[in-house]
C-alpha positions, 0 to 999 in steps of 0.5 A: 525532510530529507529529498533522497533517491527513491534507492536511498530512502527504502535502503535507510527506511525499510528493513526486514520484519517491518510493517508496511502500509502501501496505501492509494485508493484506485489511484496514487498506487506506489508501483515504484516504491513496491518495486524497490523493496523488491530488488533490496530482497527485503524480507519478512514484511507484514504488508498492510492496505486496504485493497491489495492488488498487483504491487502487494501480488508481486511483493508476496510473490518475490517472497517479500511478505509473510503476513498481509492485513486487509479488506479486499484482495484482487486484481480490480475488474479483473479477477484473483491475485494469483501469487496471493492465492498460492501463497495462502493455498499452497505456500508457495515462495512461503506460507503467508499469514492473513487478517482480513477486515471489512472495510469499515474496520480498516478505516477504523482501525488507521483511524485509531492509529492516526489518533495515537488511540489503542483501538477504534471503536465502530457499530457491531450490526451484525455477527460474522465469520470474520468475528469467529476467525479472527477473535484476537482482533476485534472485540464486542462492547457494549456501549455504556451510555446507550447500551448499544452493540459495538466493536473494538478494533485495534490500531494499525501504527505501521513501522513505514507508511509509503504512498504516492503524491502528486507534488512536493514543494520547497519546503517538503510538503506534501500535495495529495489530489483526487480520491484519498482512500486511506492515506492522511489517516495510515500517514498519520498512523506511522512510525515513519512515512516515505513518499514518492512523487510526480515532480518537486515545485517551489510552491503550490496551491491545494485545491479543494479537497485535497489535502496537504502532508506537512514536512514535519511529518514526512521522513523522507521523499523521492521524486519518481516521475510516473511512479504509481504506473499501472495505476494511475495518477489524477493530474498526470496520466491515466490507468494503464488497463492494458498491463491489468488484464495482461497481469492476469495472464502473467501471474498465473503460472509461477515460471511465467510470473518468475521469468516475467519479475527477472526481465522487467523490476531485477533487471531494471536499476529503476522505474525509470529503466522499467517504464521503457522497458514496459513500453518496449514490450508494449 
């Protein structure tokens, strides 16, 4: 498990056309990692998450995606993500392909690819609009053994998972504490999985319901010292609400959201750089 600059690991890991699952559920949102896909310009990304919310508004407003696969999109307790919106309604920097799944079929289907299994299998309760849109992408079953009404969703195997972690140790593993959301499982489904993190320790203990990512099975991390900021990280510091209600304003308009990317992530060499310039601005 190579310790490489956060530069380095997207240059050597991330390349155009690829699939990326940025996971992180509330928490341990990677912000940085998202940023520096930006700045290399990489392009024709198929973005995967779970709850797309600002990194993944700004990747696809920086014309970084063209395809996104999700359950719920939206600036959280907010409102809309307005450069996603435009992107879907008007193709604006380009047209953007959706596949929107519930959140059981997400889990599902990461649950599948942690499992080297082709699709998962979940109850199918109740037909819906997403069956209709979206038939390519489920199929109805019916349980051979108790005749019971099921779907089957296929795997998601990202080309890259990237989250964001609390701690790595001296020998490359990987500490994850609080709320998990998707990561073991979009971890255990990739292709390769880069992390970045708070701080590089000798040693730790894992907690209680934390869980521990081990080296083998990580390509390669980064040590960015608050990297998950706006979001927030357990341990470390809290939600900056502040930025997410002013993203609300920022990304509305297109000029704004442009002059807004220009001034803090292409103008900043990294998060580091772009943390002092949020905090000037504050």
């Amino acid at each position: 498990m190579p310790l490489l600059s956060l530069t380095d690991a997207i240059a050597r890991h991330v390349h155009d056309g690829q699939s990326v699952a940025l996971e992180g559920f509330t928490h341990l949102i990677p912000f940085a990692a998202g940023h520096e896909i930006i700045r290399q310009r990489r392009r024709q990304l198929h973005l995967i998450r779970m709850t797309p919310d600002l990194i993944h508004d700004q990747m696809i407003g920086a014309g970084c995606a063209v395809r996104l696969t999700f359950s719920w999109g939206g600036n959280p307790g907010v409102g809309s993500l307005y450069r996603l919106r435009d992107a879907i309604e008007k193709s604006w920097p380009q047209p953007l392909e959706i596949l929107e799944r519930t959140h059981a079929q997400m889990a599902v289907a990461y649950q599948a690819g942690a499992s080297g299994l082709p699709c998962g299998i979940m109850r199918h309760y109740a037909a819906t609009d997403l069956d209709r849109v979206w038939a390519r992408q489920a199929a109805p079953l019916t349980c051979p053994f108790s005749g019971a009404a099921l779907l089957a969703i296929p795997a998601i195997n990202p080309d890259v998972t990237i989250l964001h972690a609390q701690r790595v140790d001296a020998h490359g593993n990987v500490l994850i504490e609080g709320i998990l959301g998707a990561a073991r499982e979009a971890a255990l489904a990739a292709r390769a999985l880069l992390v970045t993190v708070e701080e590089e320790v000798k040693e730790f203990k894992a907690p209680p319901n934390a869980i521990v990512l081990p080296h083998w099975m990580v390509t390669a991390v980064s040590v960015v010292p608050g990297g998950a900021h706006p979001s927030y990280a357990a341990g470390y510091y809290e939600r900056d609400n502040r930025f997410y209600v002013a993203w609300d304003d920022i990304a509305r308009e297109r000029e704004r959201f442009e002059a807004w990317m220009g001034e803090y992530v292409y103008a900043s060499r990294d998060h580091a750089e772009l943390l002092q310039r949020l905090e000037v601005a504050a």
